[in-house]
N, C-alpha and C positions, 0 to 999 in steps of 0.2 A: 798519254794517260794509260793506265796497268790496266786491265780489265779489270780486276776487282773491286779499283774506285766507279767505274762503270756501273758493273750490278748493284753495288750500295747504292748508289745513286739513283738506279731507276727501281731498287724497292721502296727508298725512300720515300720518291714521288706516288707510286702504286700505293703507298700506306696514305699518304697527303690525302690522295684520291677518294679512299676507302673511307676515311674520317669525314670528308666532305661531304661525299655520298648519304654515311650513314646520321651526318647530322641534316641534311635535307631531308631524308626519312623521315629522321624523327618530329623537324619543324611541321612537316605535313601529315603525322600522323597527330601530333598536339593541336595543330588546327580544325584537323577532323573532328578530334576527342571534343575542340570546343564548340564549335559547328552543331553536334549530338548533342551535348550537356546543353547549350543552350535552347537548341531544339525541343528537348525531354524538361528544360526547366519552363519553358512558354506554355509546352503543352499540359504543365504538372497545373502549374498557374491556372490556365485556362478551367481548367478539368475542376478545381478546387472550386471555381467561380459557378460552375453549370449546378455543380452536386449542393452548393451554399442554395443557386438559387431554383435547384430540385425539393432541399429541407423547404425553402420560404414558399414554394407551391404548396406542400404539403401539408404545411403547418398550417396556412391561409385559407385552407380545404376541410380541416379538423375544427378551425374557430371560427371558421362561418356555417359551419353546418351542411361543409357542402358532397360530393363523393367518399369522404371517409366513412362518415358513419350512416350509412344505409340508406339515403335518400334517393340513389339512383338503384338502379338493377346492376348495372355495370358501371360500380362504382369504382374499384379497381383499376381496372383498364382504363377504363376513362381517365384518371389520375395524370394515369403512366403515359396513355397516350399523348395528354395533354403536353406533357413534358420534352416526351424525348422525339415528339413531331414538331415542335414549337422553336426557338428562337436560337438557333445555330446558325451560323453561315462562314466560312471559314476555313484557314489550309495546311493543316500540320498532319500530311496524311500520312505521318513516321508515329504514329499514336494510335492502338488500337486499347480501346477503355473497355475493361467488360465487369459491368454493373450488375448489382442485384438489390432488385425490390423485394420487400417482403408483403405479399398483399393477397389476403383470403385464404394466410395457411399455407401460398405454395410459395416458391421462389420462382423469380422469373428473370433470367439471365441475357445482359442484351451486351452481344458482340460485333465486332468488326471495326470499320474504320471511320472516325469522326474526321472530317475535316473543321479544323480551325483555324480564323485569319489572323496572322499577325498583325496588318494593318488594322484591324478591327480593335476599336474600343470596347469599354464594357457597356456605354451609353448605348452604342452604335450595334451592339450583337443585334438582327432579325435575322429572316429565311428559316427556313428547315436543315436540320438536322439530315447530312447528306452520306449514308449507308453501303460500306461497299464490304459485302462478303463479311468473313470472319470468325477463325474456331468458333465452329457451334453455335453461334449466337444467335442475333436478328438476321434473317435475309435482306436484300434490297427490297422484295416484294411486299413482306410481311413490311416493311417501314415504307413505303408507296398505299398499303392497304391502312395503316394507321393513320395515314398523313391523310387518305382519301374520310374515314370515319370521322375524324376529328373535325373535317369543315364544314358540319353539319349540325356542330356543338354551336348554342350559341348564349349567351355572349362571350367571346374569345376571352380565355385567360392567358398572356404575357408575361416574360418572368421579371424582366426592364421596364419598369413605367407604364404597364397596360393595367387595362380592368381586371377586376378579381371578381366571382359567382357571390351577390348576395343572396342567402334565401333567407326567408322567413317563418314564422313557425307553423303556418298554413300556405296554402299555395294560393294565387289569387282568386284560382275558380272556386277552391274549395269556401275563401273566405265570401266568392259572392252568394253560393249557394247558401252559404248560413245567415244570408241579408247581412254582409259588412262588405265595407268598400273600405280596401287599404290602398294608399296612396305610395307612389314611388320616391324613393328621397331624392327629386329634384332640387330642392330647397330644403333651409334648415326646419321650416316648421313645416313641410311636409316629410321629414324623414318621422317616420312611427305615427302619422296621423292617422288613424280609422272613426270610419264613419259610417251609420248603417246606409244600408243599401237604396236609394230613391229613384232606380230606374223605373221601375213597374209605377212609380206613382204620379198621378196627374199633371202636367207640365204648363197650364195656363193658369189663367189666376182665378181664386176665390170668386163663388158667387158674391154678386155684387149686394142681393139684398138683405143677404146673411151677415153683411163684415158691418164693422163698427172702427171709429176710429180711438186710437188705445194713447190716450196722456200717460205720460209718465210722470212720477213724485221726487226720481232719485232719494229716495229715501227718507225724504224731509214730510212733517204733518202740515196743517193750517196753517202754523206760526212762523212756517218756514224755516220748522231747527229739524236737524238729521236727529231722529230718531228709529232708524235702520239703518246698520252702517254697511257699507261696501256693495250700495246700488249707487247705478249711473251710467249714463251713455247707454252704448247698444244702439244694434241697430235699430230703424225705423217701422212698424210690428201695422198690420193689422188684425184688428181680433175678430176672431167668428163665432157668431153664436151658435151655440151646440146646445142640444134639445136634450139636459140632462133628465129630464119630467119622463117623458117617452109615456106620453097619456092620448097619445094613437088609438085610443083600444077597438080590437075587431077590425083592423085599417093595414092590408097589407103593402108595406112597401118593398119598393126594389131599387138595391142599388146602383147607382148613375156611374160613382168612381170613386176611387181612392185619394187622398188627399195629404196634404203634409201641413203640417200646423205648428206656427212656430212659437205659438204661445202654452205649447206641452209635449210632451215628449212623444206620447201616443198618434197614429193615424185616425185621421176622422174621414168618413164616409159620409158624400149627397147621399141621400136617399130622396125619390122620387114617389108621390102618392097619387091613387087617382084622387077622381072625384073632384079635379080644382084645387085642392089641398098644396099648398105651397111647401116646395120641398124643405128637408131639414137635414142639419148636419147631427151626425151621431159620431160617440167612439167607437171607431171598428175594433171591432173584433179580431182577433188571428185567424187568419187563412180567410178572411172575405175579399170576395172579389166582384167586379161589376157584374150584376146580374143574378145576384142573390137574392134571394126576398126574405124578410124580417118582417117579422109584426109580434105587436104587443098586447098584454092582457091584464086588467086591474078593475080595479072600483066601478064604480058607478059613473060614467061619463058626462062630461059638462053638455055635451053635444045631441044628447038623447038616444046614441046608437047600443047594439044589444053586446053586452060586455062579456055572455056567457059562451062565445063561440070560443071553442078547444085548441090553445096552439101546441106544436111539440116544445121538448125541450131539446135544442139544440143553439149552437154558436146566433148569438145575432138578436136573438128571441127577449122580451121584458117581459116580465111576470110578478106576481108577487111571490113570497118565498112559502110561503102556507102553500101554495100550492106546485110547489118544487120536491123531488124526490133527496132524500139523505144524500150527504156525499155528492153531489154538484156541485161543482164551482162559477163562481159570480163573478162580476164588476158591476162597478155603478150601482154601488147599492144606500138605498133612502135610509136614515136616521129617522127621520121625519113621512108619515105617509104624505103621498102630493107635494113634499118640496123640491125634488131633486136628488137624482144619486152626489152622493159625497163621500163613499169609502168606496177606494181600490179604483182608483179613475190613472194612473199614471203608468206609461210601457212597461208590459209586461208581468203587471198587475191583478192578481185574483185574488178570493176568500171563498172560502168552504164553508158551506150548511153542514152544519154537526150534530144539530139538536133542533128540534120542533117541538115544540111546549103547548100545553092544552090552555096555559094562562094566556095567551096570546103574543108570546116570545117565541123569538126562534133566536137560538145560538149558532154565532158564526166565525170562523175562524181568521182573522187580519193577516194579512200578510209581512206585520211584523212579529206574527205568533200569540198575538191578543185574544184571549175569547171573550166574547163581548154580546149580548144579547139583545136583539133589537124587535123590534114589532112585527109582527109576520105580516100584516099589510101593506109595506113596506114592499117597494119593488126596487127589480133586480137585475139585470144583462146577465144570460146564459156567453157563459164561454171566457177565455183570456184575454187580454189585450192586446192589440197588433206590439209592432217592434220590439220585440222579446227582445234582442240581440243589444237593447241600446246601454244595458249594462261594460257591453264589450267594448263600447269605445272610445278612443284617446283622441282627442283635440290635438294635440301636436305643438302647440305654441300658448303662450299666455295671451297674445292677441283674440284668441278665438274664444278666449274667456271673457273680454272686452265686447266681444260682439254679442255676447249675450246679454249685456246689460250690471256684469258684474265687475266689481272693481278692486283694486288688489288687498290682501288683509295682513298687514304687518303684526308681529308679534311682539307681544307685551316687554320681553327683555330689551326689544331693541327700542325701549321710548324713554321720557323722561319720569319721575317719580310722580309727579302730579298728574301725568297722563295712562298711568298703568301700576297699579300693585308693584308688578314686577319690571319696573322700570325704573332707571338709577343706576349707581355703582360702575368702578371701574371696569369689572368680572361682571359676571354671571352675581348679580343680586336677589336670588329667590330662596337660597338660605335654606332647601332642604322642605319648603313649606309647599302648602299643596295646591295646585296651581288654579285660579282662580279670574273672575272676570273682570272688566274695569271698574266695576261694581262692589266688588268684594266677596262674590257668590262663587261660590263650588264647581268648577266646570268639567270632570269628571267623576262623573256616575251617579250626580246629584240627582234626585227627581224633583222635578220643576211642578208638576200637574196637579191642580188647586182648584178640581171641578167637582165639589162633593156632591153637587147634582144628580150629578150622575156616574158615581163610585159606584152604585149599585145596580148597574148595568153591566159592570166588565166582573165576569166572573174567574179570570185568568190575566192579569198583568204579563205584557210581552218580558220574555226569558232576559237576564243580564248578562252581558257579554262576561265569559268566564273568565276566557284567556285575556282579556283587557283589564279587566276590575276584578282579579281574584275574593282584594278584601270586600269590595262593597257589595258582592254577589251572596257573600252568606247569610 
């Protein structure tokens, strides 16, 4: 063999070699490339899934009212911390993310390196978010010091299947301090239930020789036909008698305790008397507590005692109104001298002396805006009604409207023609006409009141609702 077939021959093979070589190379360089690209696509994923469920923290934060909009001091941070201390666990530590919140005006840049597990689902993400170094960013420490704040938050928010911060539009102390008691949504008809507040009030049961036992009618007269519709049931009531007269006179008493009464909206107070005088229930007042003393002042007494001893005028106090200052506010006030108060008896209930008359009237203001003129012998309870707050409260369910003895009220559209005006038809059969009773009567803004008796006692008919009844207000 020539030397020259020789050297071709062993360049030949060196070139073999070199091709071989460099497609080994290249096989291991394209495995690498996909090794990386898979790597940066797990981690791209991952990162897309954190940041999705950074927005849903966010967003969960802003429509429950919670850290966004200024409920906390460090409402911010809080957020943030919540987030990026919370629910990471994981290994793609070829991924450094570096984030920016935008929160209170600054920007706040969090770097370094996340780890994220492949094996990990997105059901299955928990742990903490694990911090190592990184341009500028979050330290380890700073993310140890967050991680440490944050476990002091409580109840945890989760970004996978845990709880989320409800608040509500008071806090609960603030709403007990207002006398209401809001309920946790344990259940459906405890979610939004409020109810005023009944710790401060007496927890055993009514005096015994005060109560009466209370029959029910359901709505029905003698003949046994319903004429009140949407009474029935309810719970089981006993009633108290309550000393609306308050013809004590000259006779201090003092209050025993506070009570709850479920035959009115208002608190009623024992009141204890000497002398043997068997005690009485009265409408408390606002802000009475055990240990008060009240006494009242009127007429000429059944009992022989002197009528003319001087009470003040403060909360608690009965008088008559002749002898009440302008501008004092009342409950329980007599129509009738000696029968009983009968206006301004229910929570949160007053009227204003406005006028005293030399004819023997005094004008006084309703608390539906009536001025109305009644006999100045006529007595009166100085001060408001307990349970101011019972405007505020939601029942929560229909059932709790059941236990009051009320029963549901179905609307005239949805009946038959013979059972309602507006009952009938495929549609909506009311035809543009104005809406009325089973009766045939006017049922807004009509006036019903057919007591010319005594028309000439109210010198001011309460105001019409404007924004309700535009037309029938003029």
């Amino acid at each position: 063999m020539s030397p020259s077939a020789t050297t071709s021959r062993s360049s030949s093979r060196f070139a073999i070699r070199r091709l071989l070589a460099s497609a080994r190379e290249m096989a291991k360089t394209t495995t690498l490339e996909g090794e990386q690209h898979r790597e940066q696509h797990h981690a791209r994923s991952m990162m897309q899934m954190s940041s999705r469920a950074a927005s849903n923290v966010f967003a969960s934060c802003s429509k429950r009212g919670g850290f966004l909009n200024g409920t906390s001091n460090n409402n911010s941070n809080t957020t943030l911390k919540r987030f990026w201390s919370s629910p990471f666990s994981s290994s793609c530590s070829h991924f450094s993310p570096r984030k920016e919140a935008l929160s209170g005006g600054e920007k706040i840049r969090f770097g370094g390196k996340v780890d994220f597990g492949r094996s990990q689902t997105r059901r299955s993400l928990s742990g903490t978010c694990r911090w190592s170094g990184g341009g500028g960013g979050a330290s380890l420490e700073n993310a140890k010091r967050w991680q440490k704040d944050t476990s002091n938050i409580a109840p945890k928010m989760t970004m996978f299947g845990g709880t989320q911060v409800r608040t509500y539009a008071k806090s609960l102390s603030q709403m007990k301090e207002a006398g209401l008691k809001a309920y946790k949504p344990t259940t459906p008809g405890f979610r939004g239930r409020v109810i005023t507040d009944r710790s401060k009030l007496w927890k055993g049961k009514p005096l015994k020789a005060l109560t009466k036992g209370l029959t029910k009618s359901g709505g029905r007269n003698n003949h046994g036909r319903i004429t009140v519709w949407h009474k029935g049931g309810g719970h089981k009531r006993l009633y108290r008698v309550i000393d609306f007269k308050r013809d004590l006179f000259g006779v201090n008493g003092v209050i025993r305790r506070i009570e709850y009464d479920p035959n009115r909206t208002t608190r009623i107070a024992l009141v204890d008397y000497p002398d043997g005088i068997k005690p009485r229930y009265i409408l408390a007042p606002d802000g009475a507590k055990a240990g008060d003393v009240i006494s009242s002042r009127g007429g000429q007494p059944a009992d022989g005692r002197d009528p003319s001893s001087a009470i003040d005028v403060r909360p608690g106090n009965a008088m008559p109104l002749s002898e009440m200052p302008i501008g004092t506010i009342v409950h329980n006030v007599e129509l009738v001298p000696g029968r009983g108060g009968a206006l301004a008896r229910s929570a949160g209930a007053s009227a204003t002396l406005v006028k005293k008359g030399a004819d023997g009237y005094c004008a006084i203001k309703l608390p539906s805006g009536e001025l109305r003129l009644v006999p100045s012998k006529c007595v009166a309870t100085v001060g408001v009604l307990s349970n101011r707050e019972h405007q505020n409260t939601n029942m929560g369910k229909a059932g709790a409207k059941r236990w009051k003895g009320v029963r549901p009220t179905v609307r005239g559209t949805a009946m038959n023609p013979i059972d309602h005006p507006h009952g009938g038809g495929e549609g909506r059969s009311k035809g543009g006409n104005q809406s009325v009773s089973p009766w045939g009567v006017n049922t807004k803004g009509k006036r019903t009141r057919n007591n010319k008796r005594t028309d000439n006692m109210r010198l001011q008919r309460r105001p019409m609702n404007r924004k309700r009844y535009p037309l029938l207000a003029k």
